[in-house]
N, C-alpha and C positions, 0 to 999 in steps of 0.2 A: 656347690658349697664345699672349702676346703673341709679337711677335716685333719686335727692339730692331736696326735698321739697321747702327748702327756696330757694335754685339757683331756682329752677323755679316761686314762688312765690315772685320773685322778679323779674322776664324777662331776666334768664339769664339760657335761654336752650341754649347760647354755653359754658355755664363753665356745668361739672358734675364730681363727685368724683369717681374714678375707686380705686384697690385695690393699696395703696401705691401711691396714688399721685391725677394726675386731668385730665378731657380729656376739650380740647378747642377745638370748631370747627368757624374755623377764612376764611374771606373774605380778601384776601390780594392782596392790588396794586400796584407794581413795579412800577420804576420812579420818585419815591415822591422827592420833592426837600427834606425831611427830613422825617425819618420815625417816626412816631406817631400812636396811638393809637386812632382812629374817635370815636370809638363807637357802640354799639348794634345797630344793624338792622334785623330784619326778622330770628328772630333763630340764626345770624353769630354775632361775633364781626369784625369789619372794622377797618384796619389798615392800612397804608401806608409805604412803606419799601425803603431806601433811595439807591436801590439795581437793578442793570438792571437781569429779566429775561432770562439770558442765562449760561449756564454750570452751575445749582444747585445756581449762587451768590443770587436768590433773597431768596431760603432756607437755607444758611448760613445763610446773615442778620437775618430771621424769628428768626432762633431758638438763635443768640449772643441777638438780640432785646428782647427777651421774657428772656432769661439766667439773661441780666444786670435788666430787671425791678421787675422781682419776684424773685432774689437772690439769683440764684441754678445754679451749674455746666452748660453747654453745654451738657455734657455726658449726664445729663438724663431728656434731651429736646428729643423728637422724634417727626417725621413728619408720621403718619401710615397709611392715607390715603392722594392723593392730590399734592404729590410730583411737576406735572404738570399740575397742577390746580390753578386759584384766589384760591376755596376754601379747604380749608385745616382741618384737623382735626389730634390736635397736641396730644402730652400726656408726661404732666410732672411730673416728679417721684420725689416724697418726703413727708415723712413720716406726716411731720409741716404742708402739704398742705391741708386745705379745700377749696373747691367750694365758700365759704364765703371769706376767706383773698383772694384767687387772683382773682375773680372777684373785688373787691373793689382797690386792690393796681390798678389792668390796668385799670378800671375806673376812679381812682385820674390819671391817666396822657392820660386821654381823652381830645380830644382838641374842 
């Protein structure tokens, strides 16, 4: 696993830059009356998913919700650990991506 200086000197050991993109490692709640973005906590970002926990719907939502807010396909959202788990450790592919722009984009839409 790389490990990106400023994402961490900034408190943001769940964004890190992997080759060709970013790895997120997210605490996610099902059920939310609207899914958003809480915020860092303890090494995770916390999010809420407007998605019930059953047959993969809450891992759709995850990866359309991360797709529409950092700008990039569906295709190269992945879920590589976590599948059936709150927490999850994503990895989004694209070449424009640092550890710096999407931390800050999913932090502008922290609630």
């Amino acid at each position: 696993m790389s490990r990106n200086a400023p994402a961490a000197a900034s408190g943001g050991a769940w964004c890190c830059e992997i080759a060709d993109g970013v790895r997120l490692v997210l605490q996610v709640t099902p059920n939310a009356k609207k899914s958003q973005v809480i915020g860092p906590l303890e090494g995770v970002l916390k999010l809420r998913l407007q998605a019930q926990p059953i047959e993969g719907k809450a891992n759709e939502a995850l990866v359309r919700f991360l797709a529409e807010l950092l700008d990039v396909p569906r295709s190269r959202i992945s879920i590589s650990h976590g599948l059936t788990s709150k927490r999850k450790m994503v990895e989004v592919l694209g070449a424009e991506l640092t550890a710096e722009k999407v931390m800050r984009v999913l932090l502008a839409d922290a609630q």
